[in-house]
Each structure stands twice: as structure tokens, then as C-alpha cells.
SEDO-288648 format. One line per 8 residues: number of its first residue (from 1); their letters; for each residue x, y, z of C-alpha. Coordinates in steps of 0.5 Angstrom, whole numbers, m for minus. Each point is the difference from the previous one (the first is absolute). Layout:
N
NUM) A) X Y Z | ...
This chain:
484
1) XXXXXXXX) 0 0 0 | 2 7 m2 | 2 5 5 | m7 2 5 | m2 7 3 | m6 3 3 | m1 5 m6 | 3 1 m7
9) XXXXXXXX) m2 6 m3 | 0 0 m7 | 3 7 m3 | 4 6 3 | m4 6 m2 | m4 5 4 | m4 m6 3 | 5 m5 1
17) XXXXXXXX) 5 3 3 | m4 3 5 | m4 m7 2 | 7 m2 0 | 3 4 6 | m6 0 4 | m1 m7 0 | 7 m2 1
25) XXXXXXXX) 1 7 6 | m5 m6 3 | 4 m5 0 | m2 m4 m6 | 4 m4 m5 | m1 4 m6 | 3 m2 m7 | m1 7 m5
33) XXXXXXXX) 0 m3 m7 | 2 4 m6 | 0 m1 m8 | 5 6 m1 | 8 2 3 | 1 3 6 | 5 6 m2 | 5 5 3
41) XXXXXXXX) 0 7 1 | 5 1 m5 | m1 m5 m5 | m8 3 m2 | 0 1 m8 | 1 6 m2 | m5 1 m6 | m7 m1 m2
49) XXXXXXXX) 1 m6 m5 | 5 m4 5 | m5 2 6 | m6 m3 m3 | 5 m6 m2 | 2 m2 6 | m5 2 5 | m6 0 m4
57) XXXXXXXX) m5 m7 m2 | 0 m1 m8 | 5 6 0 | m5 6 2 | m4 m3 m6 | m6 m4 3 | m6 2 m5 | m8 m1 0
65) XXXXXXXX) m2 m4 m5 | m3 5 m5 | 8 3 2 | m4 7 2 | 4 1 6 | 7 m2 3 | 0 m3 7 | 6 1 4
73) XXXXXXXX) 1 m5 7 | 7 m1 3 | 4 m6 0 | 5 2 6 | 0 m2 7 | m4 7 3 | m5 m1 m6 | m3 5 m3
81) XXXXXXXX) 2 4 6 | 8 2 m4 | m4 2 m7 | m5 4 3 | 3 8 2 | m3 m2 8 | m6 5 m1 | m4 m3 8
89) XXXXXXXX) m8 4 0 | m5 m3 5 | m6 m1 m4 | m6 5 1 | m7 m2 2 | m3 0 m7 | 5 m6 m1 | 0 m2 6
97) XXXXXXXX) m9 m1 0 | 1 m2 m7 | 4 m6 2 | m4 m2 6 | m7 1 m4 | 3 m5 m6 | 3 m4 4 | m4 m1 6
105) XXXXXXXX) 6 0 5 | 0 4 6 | 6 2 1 | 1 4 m5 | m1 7 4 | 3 5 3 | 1 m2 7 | 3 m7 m2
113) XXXXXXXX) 3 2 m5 | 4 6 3 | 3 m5 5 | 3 m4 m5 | 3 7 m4 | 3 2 7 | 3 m7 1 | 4 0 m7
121) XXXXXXXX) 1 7 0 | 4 0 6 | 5 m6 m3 | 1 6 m6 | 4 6 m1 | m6 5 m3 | 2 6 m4 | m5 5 m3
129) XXXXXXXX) 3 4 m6 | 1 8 1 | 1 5 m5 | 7 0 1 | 1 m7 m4 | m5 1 m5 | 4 1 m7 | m1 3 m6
137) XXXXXXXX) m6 m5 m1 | m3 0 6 | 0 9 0 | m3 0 m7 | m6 m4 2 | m1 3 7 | m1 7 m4 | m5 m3 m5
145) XXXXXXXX) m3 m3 5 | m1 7 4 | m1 4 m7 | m6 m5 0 | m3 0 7 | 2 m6 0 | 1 m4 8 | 7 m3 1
153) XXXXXXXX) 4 m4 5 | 7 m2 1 | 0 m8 0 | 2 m3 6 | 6 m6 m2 | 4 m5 4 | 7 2 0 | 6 2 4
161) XXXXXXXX) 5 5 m2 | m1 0 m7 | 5 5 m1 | m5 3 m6 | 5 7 1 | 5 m4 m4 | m5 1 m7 | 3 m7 m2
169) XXXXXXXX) m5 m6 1 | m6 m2 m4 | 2 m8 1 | m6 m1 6 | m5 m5 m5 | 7 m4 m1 | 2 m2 8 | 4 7 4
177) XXXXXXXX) 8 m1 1 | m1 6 5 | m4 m6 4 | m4 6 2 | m8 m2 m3 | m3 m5 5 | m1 m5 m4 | m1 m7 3
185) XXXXXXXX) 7 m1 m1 | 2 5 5 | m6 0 4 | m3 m6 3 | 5 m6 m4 | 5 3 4 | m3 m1 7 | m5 m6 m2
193) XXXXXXXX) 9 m3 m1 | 1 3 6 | m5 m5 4 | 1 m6 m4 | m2 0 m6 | 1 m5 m6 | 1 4 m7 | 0 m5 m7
201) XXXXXXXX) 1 4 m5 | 0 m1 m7 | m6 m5 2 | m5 m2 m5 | m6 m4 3 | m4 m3 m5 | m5 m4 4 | m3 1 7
209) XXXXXXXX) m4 m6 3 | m5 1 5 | 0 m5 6 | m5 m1 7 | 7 1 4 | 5 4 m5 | 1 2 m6 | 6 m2 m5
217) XXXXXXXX) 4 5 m5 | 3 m3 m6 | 4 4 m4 | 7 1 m3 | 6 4 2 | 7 0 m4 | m4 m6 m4 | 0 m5 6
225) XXXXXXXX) m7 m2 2 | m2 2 7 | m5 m2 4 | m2 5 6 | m5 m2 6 | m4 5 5 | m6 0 4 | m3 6 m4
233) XXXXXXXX) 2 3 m7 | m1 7 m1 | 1 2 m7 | 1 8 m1 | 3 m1 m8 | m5 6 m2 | m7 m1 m4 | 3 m3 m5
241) XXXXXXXX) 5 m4 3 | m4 m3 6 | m6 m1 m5 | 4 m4 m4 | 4 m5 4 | m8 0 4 | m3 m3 m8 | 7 m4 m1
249) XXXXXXXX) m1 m4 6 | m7 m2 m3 | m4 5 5 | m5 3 m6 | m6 m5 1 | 0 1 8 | 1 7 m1 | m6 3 m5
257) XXXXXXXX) 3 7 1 | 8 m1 m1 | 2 4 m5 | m5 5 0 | m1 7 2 | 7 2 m2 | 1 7 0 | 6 6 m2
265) XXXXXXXX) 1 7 m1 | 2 1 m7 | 5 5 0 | 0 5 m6 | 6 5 m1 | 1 6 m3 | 6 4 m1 | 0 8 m2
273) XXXXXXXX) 6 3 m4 | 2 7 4 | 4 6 m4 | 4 0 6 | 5 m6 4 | m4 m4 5 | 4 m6 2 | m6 m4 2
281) XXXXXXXX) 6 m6 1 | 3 4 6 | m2 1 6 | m7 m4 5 | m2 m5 m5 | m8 2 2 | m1 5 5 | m8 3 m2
289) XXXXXXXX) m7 m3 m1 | m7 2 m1 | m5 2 5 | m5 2 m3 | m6 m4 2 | m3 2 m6 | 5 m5 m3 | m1 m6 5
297) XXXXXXXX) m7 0 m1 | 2 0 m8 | 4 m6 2 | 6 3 m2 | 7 2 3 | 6 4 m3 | 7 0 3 | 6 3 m2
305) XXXXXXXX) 4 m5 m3 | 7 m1 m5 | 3 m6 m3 | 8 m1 m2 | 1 0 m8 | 0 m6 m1 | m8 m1 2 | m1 6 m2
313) XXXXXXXX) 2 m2 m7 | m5 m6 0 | m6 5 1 | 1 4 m6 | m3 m4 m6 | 4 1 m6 | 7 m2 m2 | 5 3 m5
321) XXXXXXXX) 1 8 1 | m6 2 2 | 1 m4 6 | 8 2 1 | m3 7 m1 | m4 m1 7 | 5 m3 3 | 5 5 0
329) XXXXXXXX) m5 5 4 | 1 m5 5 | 2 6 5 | m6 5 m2 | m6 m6 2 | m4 1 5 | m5 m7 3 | m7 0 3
337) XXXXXXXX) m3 m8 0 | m8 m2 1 | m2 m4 4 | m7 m4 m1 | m4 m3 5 | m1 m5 m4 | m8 m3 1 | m1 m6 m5
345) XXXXXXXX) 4 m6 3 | 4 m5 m5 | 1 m7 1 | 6 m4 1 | 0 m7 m3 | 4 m6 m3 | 1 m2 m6 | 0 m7 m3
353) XXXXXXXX) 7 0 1 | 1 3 6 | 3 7 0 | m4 5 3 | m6 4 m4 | m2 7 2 | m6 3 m4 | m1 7 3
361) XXXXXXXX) m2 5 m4 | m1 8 1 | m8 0 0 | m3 8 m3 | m1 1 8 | 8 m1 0 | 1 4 m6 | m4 6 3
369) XXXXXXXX) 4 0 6 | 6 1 m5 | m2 5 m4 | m3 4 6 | 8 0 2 | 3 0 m5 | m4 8 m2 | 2 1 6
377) XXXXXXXX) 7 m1 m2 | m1 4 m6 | m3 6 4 | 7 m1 4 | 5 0 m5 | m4 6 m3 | 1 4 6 | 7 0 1
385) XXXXXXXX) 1 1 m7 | 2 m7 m4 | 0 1 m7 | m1 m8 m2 | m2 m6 5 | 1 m8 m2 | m6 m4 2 | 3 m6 1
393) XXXXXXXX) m4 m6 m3 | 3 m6 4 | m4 0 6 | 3 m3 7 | m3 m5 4 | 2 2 8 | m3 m3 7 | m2 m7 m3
401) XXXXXXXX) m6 m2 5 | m5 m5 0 | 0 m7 m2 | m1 m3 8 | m5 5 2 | m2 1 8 | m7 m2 1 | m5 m3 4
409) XXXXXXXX) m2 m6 m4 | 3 m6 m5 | m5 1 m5 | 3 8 m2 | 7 0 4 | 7 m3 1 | 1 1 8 | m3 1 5
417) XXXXXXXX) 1 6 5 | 5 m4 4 | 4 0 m6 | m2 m7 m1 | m1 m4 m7 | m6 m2 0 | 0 m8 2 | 6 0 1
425) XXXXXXXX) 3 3 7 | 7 m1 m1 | 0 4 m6 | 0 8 0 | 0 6 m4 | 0 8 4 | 5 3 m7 | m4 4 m5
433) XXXXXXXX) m3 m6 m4 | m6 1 6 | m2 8 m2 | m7 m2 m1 | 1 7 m6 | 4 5 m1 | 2 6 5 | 2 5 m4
441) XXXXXXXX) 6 1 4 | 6 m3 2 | m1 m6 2 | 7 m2 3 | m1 3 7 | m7 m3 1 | 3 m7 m3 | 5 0 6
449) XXXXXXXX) m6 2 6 | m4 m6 m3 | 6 m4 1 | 1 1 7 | m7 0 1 | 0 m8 m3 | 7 m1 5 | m5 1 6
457) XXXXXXXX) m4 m4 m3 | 5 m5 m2 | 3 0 7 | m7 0 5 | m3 m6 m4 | 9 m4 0 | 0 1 6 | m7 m3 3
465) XXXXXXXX) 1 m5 m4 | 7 m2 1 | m2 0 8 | m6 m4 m1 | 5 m5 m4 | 5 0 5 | m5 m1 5 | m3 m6 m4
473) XXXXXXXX) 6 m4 m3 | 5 3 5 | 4 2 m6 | 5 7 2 | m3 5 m5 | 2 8 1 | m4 4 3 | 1 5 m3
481) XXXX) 0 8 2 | m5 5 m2 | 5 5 m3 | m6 4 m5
């Protein structure tokens, strides 16, 4: 028999990472499984294209079926969390009352749920954006903004001594050589270790299966065949990967609802060409967001945003010298991105051969959100005098959700709000594939306080029946001690 712990944790993101500090601080035998590497501050790639090979599934190139959006999702130990720029908001109520009322489960509320954002943020260094790090870019749309009435706000970002004032970094969506962006691989990973954490990089599981007492993870790490044992599973391999390994390891015909309600936040971005040089690679990545409840009840958000020239050139259609032509303005481009709050869900799904199939498609909902933003950009590149803008046609599919989602009931969920599969209570999911929708927001911070909410959960009932085995078979289990 292969090697058995209390827990496995399947994915090293937002959800897993957190699950895994937590669980082992309580004195469990945790083993976090990765299917990507774990890096060194110094050896993070330097540009876009070695970024998206390394540390991204599929290259950076996953797509919907109809090829309408490029999915991006992290293959790295910390997940999502090191191609992400570590933006950290606490839903609103509309979201809140939103997911409470789709999905039946209580806790989504602001009572609850605040305890749970204390916990993770006191675990975080947390910095809100001022003025005085706001580059060329950001500058430009904070006067559009103000020209137009418009409500603004700084955005509030995980991070430690950045060193924005040296102008020279634009790497934080491919892991952070300063170590300075809290991501899991320099927040909760580091202390999960520190209490005993086992960490197995570069392991692709392939199949889980479910027993009445434990679970087995079988799966490959440098092309040996292994096989793991614990008494609980949890998958935190985001929407797409815990639903994935769920419809791999033959759970579809228990499990009517696996692989619907994915949602996203399709991101549309626009770059404005400026007589003047704005250096929008220099300085805070992102510094400022929409306020404006306007826009919220829309179901769009603008941020300030820029990408390396490399990323840059891939969202400009074209080739040949008109294309060249563009690029070399790189210094004179200014950004703003949409964010929709998507309302129609897709589908995830096998194909025959067994690969993945996502058919998600913008509805005219969604396609309306977008335009609404997308004139808002225009009236904002207008006020502070752009004389061309490029809408990109790629659309960028951000904060993958849904899959597994949170309910009350087996017929229209996948887990239940003990963050169990249901029917199978060694089996459980607290990552992003439960959002019952889209929140129109962030969902990384939210991602963690659920996470340490389904750690308490995970411990009260471990614990209760690691004592009620010990009483009953005379078997030394763990107590384990309530940490969250």
C-alpha cells in the first residue's frame, strides 16, 4: 500500500493552500499534490511567452469549444494565485445575497463571511494603491474618470515591499522574483511546511476513488506510477481541473449536476495610442478600479491594466507593417480592461476520447455587458484625448468558477455546505468550481475564506470521528486541535 495520510489536497491555489496550512497547523498528516513545479524566486521566467509555457495548462492556451475565449488557469505550485496580480476585495452584499439565494446555503452572508476574510487576512500583508504609485497609465485613467463624473477607487492588493518607485517590473502575472506579491508560495505554503506539510510537486493525479473509510489518488510524478492514501480527498484543482478529475474518475452518473454552471469573467481590453509617452510597463501593474454602482448594476467593471510587449502584440490582430507599426508605439499605449459578470452559464464535459470539452458562449446578456463597458472606455480615451483606441477582438476568460457547485440538493449540486461530494463524504471541494454564479468580482479572497471555513468544518467532524474511532476500536487516532 502506497503512502497514507489524514488528508490529500489536490491543487496548490487560493483553496488548497489555505486548506493545507490549516489542517496540517492542526496537526494532521496533509499531503498537497501539484501537477506543476515548484520555482525559486530567482528562476520565475522573464517574459510572457516563457510565463505562459511554464507556468500555465495548455501553454496559456485552453479555449471554449467554439474557440471564442482563451481560458488562462495556473500550473505551478501556488496556482492561480502566481499568474494572478493578487487583487484581494471582499464580495459586496449584491453578491453575497446573490450566491445565498441561487444556491440555498447560508453562509454566504456578511456575518459569516466576514470572520472567515478576517482570518485570511490577518495571515496576508495587504496594501491599498496610492496616488503616488500610480504610473502614467493609471494617471490617465483616473482623469477620464474625473472628467466624466465617474466613481473610482484605489484597488487593494496582497503585497510586501513592492519597490513600485524603481519603475521597472511588469512580471507579477508570471510569479514575483522580489517575493513580494502574496501568493501561495510565499504566504500560506511556507507555514503549511513549516507545520509538517508533505508537498508533491509535478504530480498529475488521473483518477480518485472513493471508499467507505478512505480515499485512493492515483496518479504519476516524474513517469512513476503512484498511488496516495488518505482518510479525506479534497480537490482544489480549480473549475476546471476538480471537475475534470471528478468526470475522469467515473462520478458523472452519480452526480447529475457535474460540469454545469461554469461561469467566468470574460475580459475585453482596450488600448488607446497617446501623443504623449505614457509608460504603462513602468510602475504598479494595476492601481485603480470602478466605483460606480452604475456600472455594478450594469454587470461590468473597469480597471486599469497593461501587459508586456510580447502580450501586448497578441492582442493586436494583423500582421506585416501595419501590425509593426502599432508596436512600435508600445511607450504611447494607455489600457483599461471590462470585466463582465457573466449571466449564462456553459458546460464542462468529456469528449469521447476523454479530453475536456468547454462550451461556454457569450450570450447577448453577456455581449451587452460588454458593449455598455467597452463605450464607457471610449467616452474615457476621449476625455483625455487619445487620438486612436485598438479593441482587442481576443476575449480572456478570468476567474474560471462552477463545475462542482455548492447546494443543498444532489439533483441541481455537487457539494453540499459541508463542502462534501455528495454521497461521497471523503470527497470534498471548497475551491472556485463551487460558486453557484459569477460574482462580478475578484473571487481570490473569497476563495480562501471559504476555504478556511470548510478547514473548521473539515476538523470538527475529523476530529469527532477520529474519537469515536479511538473510543470503539482502541485505534491511536490524532485529536486534532482547533486552530481556524
Amino acid at each position: 500500500m502506497g503512502k497514507f495520510y489524514d488528508f490529500i489536497v489536490i491543487g496548490s491555489g487560493a483553496s488548497g493552500s489555505v486548506l493545507a496550512y490549516y489542517l496540517s497547523k492542526a496537526g494532521a498528516r496533509v499531503c498537497l499534490v501539484e501537477a506543476g513545479k515548484s520555482w525559486q524566486a530567482d528562476t520565475w521566467p522573464d517574459n510572457e511567452l516563457e510565463a505562459n509555457a511554464n507556468l500555465m495548462w495548455n501553454g496559456g492556451m485552453d479555449s471554449t469549444r467554439d474557440a471564442g475565449m482563451v481560458l488562462l488557469r495556473g500550473k505551478v505550485v501556488g496556482g492561480g494565485t502566481i499568474i494572478n496580480n493578487c487583487l484581494l476585495d471582499r464580495f459586496d452584499d449584491i453578491a453575497l445575497d446573490d450566491f445565498r439565494h441561487k444556491s440555498g446555503v447560508d453562509f454566504y452572508q456578511r456575518d459569516t463571511m466576514d470572520r472567515h476574510y478576517s482570518a485570511i487576512e490577518q495571515q496576508l500583508s495587504l496594501e491599498t494603491i496610492q496616488a503616488s504609485d500610480w504610473n502614467g497609465n493609471a494617471k490617465l485613467y483616473a482623469e477620464g474618470f474625473d472628467k466624466l463624473g465617474l466613481k473610482r477607487a484605489p484597488l487593494r492588493r496582497g503585497q510586501h515591499n513592492c519597490q513600485n518607485d524603481r519603475n521597472d517590473c511588469i512580471v507579477c502575472l508570471g510569479g514575483c522574483p522580489r517575493e513580494s506579491k502574496q501568493s501561495m508560495a510565499v504566504s500560506f505554503i511556507p507555514k503549511a511546511l513549516k507545520e509538517g506539510l508533505t508537498l508533491l510537486d509535478q504530480f498529475q493525479v488521473h483518477q480518485v476513488v472513493h471508499g467507505k473509510s478512505h480515499v485512493a489518488v492515483h496518479g504519476e510524478r516524474q513517469n512513476n506510477r503512484q498511488t496516495l492514501y488518505s482518510r479525506k480527498c479534497i480537490m482544489a484543482a480549480g473549475a476546471l481541473g476538480s471537475t475534470d478529475l471528478l468526470l475522469r474518475s467515473g462520478f458523472s452518473d452519480q452526480l447529475p449536476a457535474l460540469g454545469q454552471g461554469f461561469h467566468c469573467h470574460p475580459q475585453f481590453m482596450s488600448i488607446a495610442l497617446m501623443d504623449e509617452i505614457v509608460d504603462s510597463h513602468k510602475g504598479a501593474f494595476q492601481s485603480l478600479k470602478s466605483d460606480d454602482s452604475r456600472f455594478r448594476a450594469q454587470g461590468f467593471k473597469l480597471e486599469n491594466v497593461f501587459a508586456g510587449p510580447i502580450a501586448v502584440s497578441l492582442l493586436k490582430a494583423g500582421f506585416g507593417e501595419q501590425h509593426q507599426n502599432f508596436m512600435q508605439q508600445y511607450r504611447r499605449m494607455a489600457c483599461i480592461e471590462v470585466a463582465v459578470r457573466d449571466e449564462v452559464p456553459g458546460t464542462l464535459r468529456h469528449s469521447r476520447n476523454g479530453r475536456l470539452v468547454i462550451d461556454k458562449t457569450l450570450d447577448d446578456v453577456d455581449k451587452q455587458r460588454a458593449e455598455a463597458g467597452l463605450q464607457q472606455i471610449r467616452d474615457i480615451f476621449a476625455a483625455v484625448g487619445a487620438r486612436e483606441v485598438m479593441e482587442s477582438p481576443l476575449v480572456i476568460a478570468l476567474h474560471l468558477m462552477g463545475g462542482c457547485s455548492i447546494g443543498q440538493h444532489a439533483a441541481d449540486s455537487v457539494v453540499n455546505e459541508q463542502f462534501q461530494v455528495h454521497g461521497f463524504e471523503n470527497l470534498l471541494i471548497a475551491d472556485g468550481a463551487i460558486y453557484p454564479m459569477a460574482p462580478g468580482i475578484n473571487p481570490s479572497l473569497t476563495i480562501m475564506a471559504q476555504s478556511h471555513r470548510a478547514a473548521k468544518c473539515i476538523l470538527n467532524d475529523f476530529g469527532e470521528r477520529s474519537i469515536t474511532q479511538e473510543a470503539t476500536q482502541s485505534v491511536a487516532a490524532p485529536r486534532l486541535q482547533e486552530v481556524v
